[in-house]
C-alpha positions in Angstrom: 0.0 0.0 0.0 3.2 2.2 -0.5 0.9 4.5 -3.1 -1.5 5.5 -0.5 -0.4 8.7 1.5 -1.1 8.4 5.1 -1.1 11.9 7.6 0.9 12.8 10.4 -1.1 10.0 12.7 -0.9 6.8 9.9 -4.6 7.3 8.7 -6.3 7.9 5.8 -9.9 9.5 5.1 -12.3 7.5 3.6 -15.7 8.1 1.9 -17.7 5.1 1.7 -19.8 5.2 -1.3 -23.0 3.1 -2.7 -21.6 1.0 -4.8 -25.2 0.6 -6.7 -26.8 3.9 -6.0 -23.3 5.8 -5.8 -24.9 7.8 -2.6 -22.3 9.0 -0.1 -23.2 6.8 3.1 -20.0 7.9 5.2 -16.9 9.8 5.7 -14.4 7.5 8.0 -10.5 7.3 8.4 -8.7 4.0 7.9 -4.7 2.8 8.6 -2.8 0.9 6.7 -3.8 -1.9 8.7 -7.4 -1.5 8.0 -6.7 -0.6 4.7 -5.3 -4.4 3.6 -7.9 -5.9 5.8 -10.3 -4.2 3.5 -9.1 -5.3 0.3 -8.1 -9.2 1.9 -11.5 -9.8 2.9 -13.8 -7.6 1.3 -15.4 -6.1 4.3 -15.2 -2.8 5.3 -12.3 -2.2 7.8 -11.9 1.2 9.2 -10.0 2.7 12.7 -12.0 4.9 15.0 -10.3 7.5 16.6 -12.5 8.2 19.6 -11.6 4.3 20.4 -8.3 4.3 19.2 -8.9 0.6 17.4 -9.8 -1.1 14.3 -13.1 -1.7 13.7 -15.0 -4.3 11.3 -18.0 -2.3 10.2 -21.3 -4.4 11.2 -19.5 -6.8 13.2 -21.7 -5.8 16.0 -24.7 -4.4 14.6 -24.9 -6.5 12.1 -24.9 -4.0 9.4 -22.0 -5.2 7.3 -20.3 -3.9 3.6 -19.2 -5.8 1.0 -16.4 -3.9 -0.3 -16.5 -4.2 -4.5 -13.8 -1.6 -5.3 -11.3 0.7 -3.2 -10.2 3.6 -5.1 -7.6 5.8 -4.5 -7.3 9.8 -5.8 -5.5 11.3 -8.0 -3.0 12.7 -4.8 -3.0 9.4 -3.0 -4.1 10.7 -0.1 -7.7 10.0 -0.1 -9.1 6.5 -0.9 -13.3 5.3 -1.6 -14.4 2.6 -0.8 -17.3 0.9 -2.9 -19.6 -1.4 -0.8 -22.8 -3.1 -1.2 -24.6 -2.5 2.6 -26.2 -5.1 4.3 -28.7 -2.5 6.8 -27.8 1.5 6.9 -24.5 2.8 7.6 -25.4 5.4 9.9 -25.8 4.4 13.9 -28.9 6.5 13.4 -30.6 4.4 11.3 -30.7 6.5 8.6 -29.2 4.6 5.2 -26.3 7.5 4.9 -24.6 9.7 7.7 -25.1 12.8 5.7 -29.3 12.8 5.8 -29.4 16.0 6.9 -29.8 18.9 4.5 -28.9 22.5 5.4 -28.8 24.1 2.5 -30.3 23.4 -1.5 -32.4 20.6 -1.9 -30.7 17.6 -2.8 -31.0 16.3 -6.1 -32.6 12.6 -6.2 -31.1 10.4 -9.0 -32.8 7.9 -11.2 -31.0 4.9 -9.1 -32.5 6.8 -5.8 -36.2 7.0 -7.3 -36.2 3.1 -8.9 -34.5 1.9 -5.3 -36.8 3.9 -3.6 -40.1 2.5 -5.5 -38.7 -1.2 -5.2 -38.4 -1.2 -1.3 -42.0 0.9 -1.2 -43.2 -2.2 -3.6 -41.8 -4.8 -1.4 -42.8 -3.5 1.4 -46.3 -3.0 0.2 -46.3 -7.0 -0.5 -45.3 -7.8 2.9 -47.6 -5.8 4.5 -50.8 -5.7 2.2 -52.1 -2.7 3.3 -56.0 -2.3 2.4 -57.0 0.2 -0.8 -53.4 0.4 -1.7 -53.1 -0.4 -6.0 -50.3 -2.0 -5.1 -51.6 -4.7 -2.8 -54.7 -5.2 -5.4 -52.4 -6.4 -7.8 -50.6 -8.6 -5.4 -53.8 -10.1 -4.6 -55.1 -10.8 -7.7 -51.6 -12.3 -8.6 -49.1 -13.1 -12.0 -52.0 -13.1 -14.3 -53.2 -9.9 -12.9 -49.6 -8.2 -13.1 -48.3 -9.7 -16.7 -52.0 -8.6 -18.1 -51.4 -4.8 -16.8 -47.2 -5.5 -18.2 -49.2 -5.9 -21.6 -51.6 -3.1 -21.1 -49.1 -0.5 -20.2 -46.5 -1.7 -22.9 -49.7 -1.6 -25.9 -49.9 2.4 -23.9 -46.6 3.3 -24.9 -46.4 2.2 -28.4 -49.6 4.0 -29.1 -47.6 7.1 -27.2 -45.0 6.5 -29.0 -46.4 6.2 -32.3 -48.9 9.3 -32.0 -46.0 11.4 -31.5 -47.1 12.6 -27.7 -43.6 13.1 -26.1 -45.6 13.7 -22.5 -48.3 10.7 -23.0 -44.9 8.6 -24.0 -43.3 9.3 -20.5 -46.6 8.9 -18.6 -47.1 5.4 -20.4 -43.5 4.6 -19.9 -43.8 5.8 -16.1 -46.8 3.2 -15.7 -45.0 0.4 -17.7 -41.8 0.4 -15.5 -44.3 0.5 -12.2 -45.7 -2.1 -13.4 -42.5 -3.9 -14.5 -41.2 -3.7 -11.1 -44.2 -5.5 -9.3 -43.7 -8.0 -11.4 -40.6 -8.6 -10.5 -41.0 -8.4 -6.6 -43.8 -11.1 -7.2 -41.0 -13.2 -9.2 -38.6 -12.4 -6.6 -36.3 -11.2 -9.1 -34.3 -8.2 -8.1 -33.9 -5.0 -10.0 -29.8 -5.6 -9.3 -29.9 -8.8 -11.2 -31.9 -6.8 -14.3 -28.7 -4.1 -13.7 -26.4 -7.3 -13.8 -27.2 -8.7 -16.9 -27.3 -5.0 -18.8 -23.6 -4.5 -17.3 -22.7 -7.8 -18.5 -24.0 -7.1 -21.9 -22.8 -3.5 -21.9 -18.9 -4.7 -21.1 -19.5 -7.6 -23.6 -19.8 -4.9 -26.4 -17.5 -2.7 -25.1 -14.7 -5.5 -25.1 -15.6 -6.9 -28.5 -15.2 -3.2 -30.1 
């Protein structure tokens, strides 16, 4: 790890970052210590100052990180880590540390909005609340929810093909709602769907 730059006191700041969603979910310090630990076993490894000790984040509460990527700056004195979280990263609860806004309003990116709408789906499945769409096509089951997958896509070809820019995004809006119930009643996750597009995306790239 000679390439990372450590301060006066061996550490190194660390931004650990969505690796899906690419939110900022904390800003931490590591050693060189915790920095090999990190890449060895893929978890996140940082060192807390106010305990002067390594820590293995989630070993206690159970909210641990798989670490895809650690990236280092241009400087070498700053590194990111890329994890997949298993729970929130903040002791509040809260899915990031930095969830409080102070000034601007925050600017909510596509990957927020679909992750957003696939935990409200699931949850709506496991808790079937009454009157809720959601739960009436959970109810009425696959049949129900491929029939409306048809519906919406016939929508948006009929949008599309009249030329209706607006009714095109309101169709499309419906089709991907749609698309993602299906899915939760499948139990097929929208991160597999991402999978197989990177796959096929890298598989081009590298045959160019």
């Amino acid at each position: 790890m000679n390439e990372v730059k450590y301060d006066a006191n061996g550490l190194v700041p660390v931004i650990i970052q969505n690796a899906e969603t690419k939110a900022v979910l904390t800003l931490a310090y590591a050693t060189e210590e915790a920095v090999q630990k990190t890449i060895e076993t893929n978890e996140t490894w940082l060192y807390s100052r106010s305990r002067n000790e390594l820590w293995n984040k989630g070993a206690t509460s159970g909210n641990t990180q798989q670490v895809t990527a650690v990236r280092l700056d241009c400087d070498g004195d700053s590194l990111i880590y890329e994890v997949i979280p298993n729970g929130p990263a903040c002791h509040t609860g809260e899915e990031s540390c930095f969830h409080n806004t102070i000034a601007g309003t925050p600017n909510e990116s596509a990957v927020d909005m679909f992750s957003e709408l696939t935990g409200l789906i699931e949850k709506r499945e496991q808790e079937m609340p009454e009157g809720a769409y959601t739960t009436y096509l959970f109810e009425e089951g696959v049949d129900k929810i491929c029939k409306k997958v048809g519906e919406e896509a016939a929508e948006v070809i009929i949008a599309a093909k009249n030329r209706d820019p607006k009714e095109l995004a309101m169709e499309t809006a419906d089709l991907f709602y749609h698309v993602l119930v299906l899915l939760q009643e499948q139990k097929v996750g929208l991160d597999e769907v991402i999978d197989v597009l990177k796959e096929r995306h890298a598989t081009k790239t590298a045959s160019k």
